[in-house]
C-alpha positions as CSV (number, residue, x, y, z in Angstrom):
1,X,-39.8,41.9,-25.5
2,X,-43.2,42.2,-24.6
3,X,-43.2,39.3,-21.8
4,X,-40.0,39.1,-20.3
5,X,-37.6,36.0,-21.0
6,X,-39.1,32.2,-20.4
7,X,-37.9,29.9,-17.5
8,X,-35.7,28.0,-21.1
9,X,-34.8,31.7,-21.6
10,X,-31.5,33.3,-19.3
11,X,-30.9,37.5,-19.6
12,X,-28.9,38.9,-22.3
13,X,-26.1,39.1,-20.5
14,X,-25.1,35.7,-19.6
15,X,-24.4,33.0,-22.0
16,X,-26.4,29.8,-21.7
17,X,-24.6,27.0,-22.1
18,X,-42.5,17.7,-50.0
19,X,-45.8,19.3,-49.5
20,X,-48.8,18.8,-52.4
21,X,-48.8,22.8,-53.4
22,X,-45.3,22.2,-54.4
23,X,-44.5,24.5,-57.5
24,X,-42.1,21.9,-59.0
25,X,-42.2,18.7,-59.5
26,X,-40.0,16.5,-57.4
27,X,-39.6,14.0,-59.5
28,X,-38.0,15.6,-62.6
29,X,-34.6,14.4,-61.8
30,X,-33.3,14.1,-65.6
31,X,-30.6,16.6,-66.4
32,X,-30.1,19.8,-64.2
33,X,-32.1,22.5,-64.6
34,X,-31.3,26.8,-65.0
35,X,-32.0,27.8,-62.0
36,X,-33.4,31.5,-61.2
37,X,-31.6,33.4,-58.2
38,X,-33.0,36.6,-56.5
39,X,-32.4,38.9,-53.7
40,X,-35.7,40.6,-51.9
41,X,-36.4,43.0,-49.3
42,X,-39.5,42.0,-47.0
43,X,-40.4,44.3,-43.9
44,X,-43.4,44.7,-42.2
45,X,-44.0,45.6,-37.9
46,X,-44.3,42.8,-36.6
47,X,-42.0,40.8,-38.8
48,X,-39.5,38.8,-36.6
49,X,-37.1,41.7,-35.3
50,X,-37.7,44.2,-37.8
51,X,-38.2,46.4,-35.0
52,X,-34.7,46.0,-33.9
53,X,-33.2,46.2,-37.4
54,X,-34.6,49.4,-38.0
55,X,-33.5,51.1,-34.1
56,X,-29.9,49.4,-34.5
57,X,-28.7,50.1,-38.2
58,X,-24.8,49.8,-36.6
59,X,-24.9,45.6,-36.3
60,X,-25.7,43.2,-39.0
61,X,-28.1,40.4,-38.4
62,X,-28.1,37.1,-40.3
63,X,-30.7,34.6,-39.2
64,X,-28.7,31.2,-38.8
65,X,-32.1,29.5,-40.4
66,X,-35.5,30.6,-41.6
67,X,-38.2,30.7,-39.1
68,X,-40.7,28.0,-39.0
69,X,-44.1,29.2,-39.2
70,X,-44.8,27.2,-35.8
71,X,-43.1,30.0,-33.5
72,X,-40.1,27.7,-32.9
73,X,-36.8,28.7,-31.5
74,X,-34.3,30.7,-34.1
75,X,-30.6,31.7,-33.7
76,X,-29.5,35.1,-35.3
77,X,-25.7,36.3,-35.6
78,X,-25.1,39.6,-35.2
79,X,-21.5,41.7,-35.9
80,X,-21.1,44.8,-34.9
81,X,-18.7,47.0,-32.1
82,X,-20.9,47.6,-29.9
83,X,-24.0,45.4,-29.2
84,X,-25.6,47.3,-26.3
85,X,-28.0,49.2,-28.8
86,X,-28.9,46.4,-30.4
87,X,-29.8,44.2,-27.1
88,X,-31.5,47.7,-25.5
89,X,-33.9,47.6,-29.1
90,X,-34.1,43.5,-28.2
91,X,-35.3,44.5,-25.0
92,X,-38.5,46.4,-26.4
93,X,-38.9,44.6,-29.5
94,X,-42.4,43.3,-30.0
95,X,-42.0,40.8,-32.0
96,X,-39.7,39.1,-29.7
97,X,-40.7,37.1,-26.5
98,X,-37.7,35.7,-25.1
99,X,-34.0,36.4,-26.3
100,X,-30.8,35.0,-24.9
101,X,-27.1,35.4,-25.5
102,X,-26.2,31.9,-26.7
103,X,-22.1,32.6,-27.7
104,X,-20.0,35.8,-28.0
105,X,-16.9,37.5,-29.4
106,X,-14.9,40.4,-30.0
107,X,-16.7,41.2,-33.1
108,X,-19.4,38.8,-33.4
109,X,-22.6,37.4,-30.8
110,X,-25.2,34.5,-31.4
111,X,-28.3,35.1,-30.2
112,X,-31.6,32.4,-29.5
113,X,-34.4,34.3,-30.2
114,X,-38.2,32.9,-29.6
115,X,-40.8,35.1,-31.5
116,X,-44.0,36.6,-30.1
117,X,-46.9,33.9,-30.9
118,X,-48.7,36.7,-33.4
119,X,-45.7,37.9,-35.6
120,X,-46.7,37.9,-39.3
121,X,-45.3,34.6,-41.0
122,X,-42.1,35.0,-42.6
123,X,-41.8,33.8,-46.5
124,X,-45.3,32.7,-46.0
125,X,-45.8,29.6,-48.5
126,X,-42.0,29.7,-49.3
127,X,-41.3,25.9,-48.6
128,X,-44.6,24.7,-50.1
129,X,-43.6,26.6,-53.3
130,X,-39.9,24.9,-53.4
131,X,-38.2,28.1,-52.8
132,X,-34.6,27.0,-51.1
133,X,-33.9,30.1,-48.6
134,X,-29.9,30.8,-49.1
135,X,-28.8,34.0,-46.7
136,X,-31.5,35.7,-44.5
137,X,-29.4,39.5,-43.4
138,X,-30.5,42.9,-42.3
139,X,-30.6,45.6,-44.3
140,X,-32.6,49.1,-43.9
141,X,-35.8,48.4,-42.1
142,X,-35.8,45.0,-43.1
143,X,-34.8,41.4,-44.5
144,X,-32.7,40.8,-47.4
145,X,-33.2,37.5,-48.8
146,X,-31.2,35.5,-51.2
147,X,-33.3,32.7,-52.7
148,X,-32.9,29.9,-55.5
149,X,-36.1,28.4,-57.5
150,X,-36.7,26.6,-60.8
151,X,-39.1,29.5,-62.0
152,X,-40.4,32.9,-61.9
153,X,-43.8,31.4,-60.7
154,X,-43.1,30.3,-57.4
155,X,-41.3,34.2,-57.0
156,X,-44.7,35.5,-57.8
157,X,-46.7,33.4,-55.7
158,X,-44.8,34.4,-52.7
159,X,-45.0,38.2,-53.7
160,X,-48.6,37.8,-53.5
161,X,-48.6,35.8,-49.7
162,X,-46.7,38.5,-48.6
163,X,-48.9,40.8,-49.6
164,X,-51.8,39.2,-48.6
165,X,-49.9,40.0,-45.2
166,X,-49.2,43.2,-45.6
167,X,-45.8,42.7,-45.8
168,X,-43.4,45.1,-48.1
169,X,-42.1,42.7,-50.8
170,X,-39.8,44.1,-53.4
171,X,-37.4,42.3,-55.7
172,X,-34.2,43.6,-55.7
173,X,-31.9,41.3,-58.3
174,X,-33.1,38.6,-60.4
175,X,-31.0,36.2,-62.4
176,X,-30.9,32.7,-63.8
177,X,-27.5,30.6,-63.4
178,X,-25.9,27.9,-65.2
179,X,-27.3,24.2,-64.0
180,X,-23.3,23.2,-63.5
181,X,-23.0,26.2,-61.0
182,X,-22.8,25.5,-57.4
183,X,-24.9,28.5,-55.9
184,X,-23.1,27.9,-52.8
185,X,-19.6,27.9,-54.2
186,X,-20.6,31.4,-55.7
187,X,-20.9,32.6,-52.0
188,X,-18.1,34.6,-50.2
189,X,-17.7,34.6,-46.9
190,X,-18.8,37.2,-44.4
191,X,-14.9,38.6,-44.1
192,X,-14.9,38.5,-47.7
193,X,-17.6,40.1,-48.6
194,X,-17.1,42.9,-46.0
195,X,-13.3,43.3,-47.4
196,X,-14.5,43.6,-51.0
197,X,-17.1,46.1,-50.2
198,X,-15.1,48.0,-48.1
199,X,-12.3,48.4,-50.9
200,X,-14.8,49.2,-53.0
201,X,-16.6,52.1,-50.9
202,X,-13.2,53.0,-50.2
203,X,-11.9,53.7,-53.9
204,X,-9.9,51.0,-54.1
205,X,-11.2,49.8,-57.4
206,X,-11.1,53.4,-58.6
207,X,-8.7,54.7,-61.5
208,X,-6.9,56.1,-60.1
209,X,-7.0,54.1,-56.4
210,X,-8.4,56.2,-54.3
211,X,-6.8,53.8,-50.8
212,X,-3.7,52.1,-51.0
213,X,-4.1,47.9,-49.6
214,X,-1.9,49.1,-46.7
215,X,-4.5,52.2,-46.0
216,X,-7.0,49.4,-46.2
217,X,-5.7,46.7,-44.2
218,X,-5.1,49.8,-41.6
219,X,-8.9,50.6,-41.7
220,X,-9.9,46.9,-41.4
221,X,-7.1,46.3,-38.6
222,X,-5.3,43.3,-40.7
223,X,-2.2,42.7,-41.9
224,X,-1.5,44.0,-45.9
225,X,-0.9,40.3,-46.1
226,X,-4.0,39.2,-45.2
227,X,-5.8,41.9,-47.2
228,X,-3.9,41.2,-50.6
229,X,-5.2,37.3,-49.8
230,X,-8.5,37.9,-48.6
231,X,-9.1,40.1,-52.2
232,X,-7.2,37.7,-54.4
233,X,-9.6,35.3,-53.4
234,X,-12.8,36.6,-53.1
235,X,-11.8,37.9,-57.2
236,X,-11.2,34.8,-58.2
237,X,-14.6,33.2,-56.5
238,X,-16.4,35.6,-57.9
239,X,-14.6,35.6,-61.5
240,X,-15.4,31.9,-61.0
241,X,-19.0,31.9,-60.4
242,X,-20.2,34.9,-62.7
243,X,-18.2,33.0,-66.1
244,X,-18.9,29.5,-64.6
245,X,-15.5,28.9,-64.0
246,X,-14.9,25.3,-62.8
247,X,-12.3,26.2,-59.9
248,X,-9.3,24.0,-58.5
C-alpha cells in the first residue's frame, strides 16, 4: 500500500469491529426476456488488487460487490491456508491505499479494502450499459467476471471502455438462458463448487474413478457423508439450471 492505512483504517492484523446511456430500455416490462450470460477475464496494473492476485495465486479472492468508480470502500473475501502471503502482497500493492482485516476464520478472511485514488476504473460504463455484475473472483493475473445482459451490444461496448483503458478484456464463455431461469438459482455455492471441481480434477468423474468419495472426503477433510450430499446436490442444481428444471 503505497500510503500506509488511514486514521478509518486499523493494521491487518487486528479486526475492526437508471442512467440516459442505458443500453436497454427500462421500460420494456412485457414478457421476460433471453437473457445472455458471460464470464470475462479483465487485468490490467493498476486494476484494484491485481497486483496481489498475481504475487498470491494460493488464496481466492471474491470482491463482496463491484467497486464504484468514486474510490469508495469495498470488502473482498479471501480463502485460502495461509493468508500471510497474501497480506505481505497487500502490504505493497499499489493499487491499494488502506486495507484492514474486517472478520476471520479457519479457512476464510474478509477484508475492507480502500483503493488508490488513480486505479483504472473497473467495468468502466458497466452500470450505464445495464450490465448486472453476478460473481467478481480471482483467477491468473486477474478478474473473472460473471455477468447477465439483455444483448451482445452492451458486451461490446464494455470491451471497448476497457480497452480504451488499457485493460486486458477477453471473453471467456458466452450463453443465452431461458427467461424462466433464475440465474441465481443456477449458482452453487463456494463449498460446492470447490467439491465438484475437486472430484473432478481428482478423477472422480472418470471411467473408471480414478478417487473413491471416501479418498475424497479424506482430501477435503469431511465426512463421506457430507461429501455424497454436498455432490448429490450440486448435480442436481446444476442438472436443474442447464435443462431448466423447475426444482422443488
Amino acid at each position: 500500500m503505497a500510503h500506509g492505512a488511514s486514521n478509518s483504517d486499523g493494521p491487518l492484523n487486528e479486526p475492526d469491529g437508471s442512467s440516459k446511456g442505458a443500453a436497454q430500455d427500462d421500460s420494456a416490462l412485457s414478457a421476460p426476456p433471453r437473457t445472455l450470460f458471460a464470464e470475462i477475464f479483465v487485468s490490467h496494473g493498476r486494476l484494484i488488487l491485481v497486483p496481489t492476485i498475481e504475487s498470491s495465486p494460493e488464496v481466492t479472492i471474491q470482491m463482496e460487490e463491484t467497486p464504484m468508480a468514486d474510490g469508495s470502500l469495498l470488502f473482498v473475501s479471501v480463502v485460502g491456508d495461509d493468508f500471510s502471503p497474501f497480506e505481505r502482497s497487500l502490504e505493497t500493492d499499489a493499487t491499494v491505499r488502506a486495507a484492514t482485516l474486517f472478520s476471520a476464520a479457519a479457512d476464510r478472511r474478509v477484508y475492507r479494502i480502500r483503493p488508490e485514488s488513480d486505479v483504472v476504473p473497473f467495468l468502466p460504463t458497466a452500470a450505464d450499459l445495464g450490465i448486472r455484475v453476478l460473481d467478481v473472483k480471482s483467477g491468473t493475473g486477474g478478474w473473472v467476471i460473471r455477468i447477465q445482459m439483455l444483448s451482445r451490444e452492451p458486451l461490446i461496448q464494455l470491451r471497448e471502455a476497457c480497452l480504451e483503458h488499457g485493460i486486458t478484456f477477453r471473453v471467456r464463455q458466452l450463453f443465452d438462458a431461458d427467461p424462466n431461469t433464475d440465474p441465481d438459482g443456477a449458482r452453487l455455492t463456494g463449498r460446492q463448487r470447490d467439491t465438484v471441481l475437486t472430484a473432478y480434477q481428482s478423477g472422480y468423474y472418470d471411467v473408471p474413478r480414478g478417487i473413491s468419495q471416501g479418498e475424497l472426503a479424506e482430501e477435503l477433510d469431511v465426512s463421506t457423508s457430507a461429501i455424497s450430499q454436498q455432490l448429490r446436490r450440486a448435480t442436481r442444481q446444476l442438472i436443474a439450471s442447464t435443462f431448466a428444471v423447475e426444482q422443488d
